[in-house]
N, C-alpha and C positions, 0 to 999 in steps of 0.2 A: 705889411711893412716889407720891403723890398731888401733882398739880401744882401747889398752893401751895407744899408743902413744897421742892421745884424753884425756888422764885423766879420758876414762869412766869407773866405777871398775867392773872388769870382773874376777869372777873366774879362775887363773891362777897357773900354777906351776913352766917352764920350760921358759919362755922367747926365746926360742930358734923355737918354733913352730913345736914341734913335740912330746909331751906330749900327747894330746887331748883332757886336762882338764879346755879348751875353749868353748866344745860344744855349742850350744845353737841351741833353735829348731826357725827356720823363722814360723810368723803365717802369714806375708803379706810382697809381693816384690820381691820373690826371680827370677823376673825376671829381674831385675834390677843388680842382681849381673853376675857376671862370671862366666866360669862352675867349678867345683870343681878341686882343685890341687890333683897331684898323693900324697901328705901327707894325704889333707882332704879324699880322697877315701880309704885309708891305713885305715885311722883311723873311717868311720863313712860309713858305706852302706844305711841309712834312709836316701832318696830323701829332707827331710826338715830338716834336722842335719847338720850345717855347721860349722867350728873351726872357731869363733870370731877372732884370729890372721890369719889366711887363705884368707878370703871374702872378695872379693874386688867388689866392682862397674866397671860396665862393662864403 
């Protein structure tokens, strides 16, 4: 579930998931997630920069 959806406040623009103005940098876990979508890769080449609307748990 995607952390809008959560109530958490997340810098956002677009709702739509294709903005990129979700970033946020993982500092612990990011093995825990999924591999990045062809949006988050569109949007972010840095290995620990994931779109908060994107990342899912594996």
């Amino acid at each position: 579930m995607p952390p809008l959806w959560q109530g958490i406040p997340l810098d956002h623009k677009c709702k739509k998931r294709t903005c990129g103005r979700c970033a946020v940098t993982l500092l612990a876990g990011a093995h825990f997630l999924a591999p990045k979508t062809r949006r988050e890769r569109e949007k972010t080449n840095q290995p620990m920069k994931r779109l908060a609307c994107q990342a899912r748990m594996k």
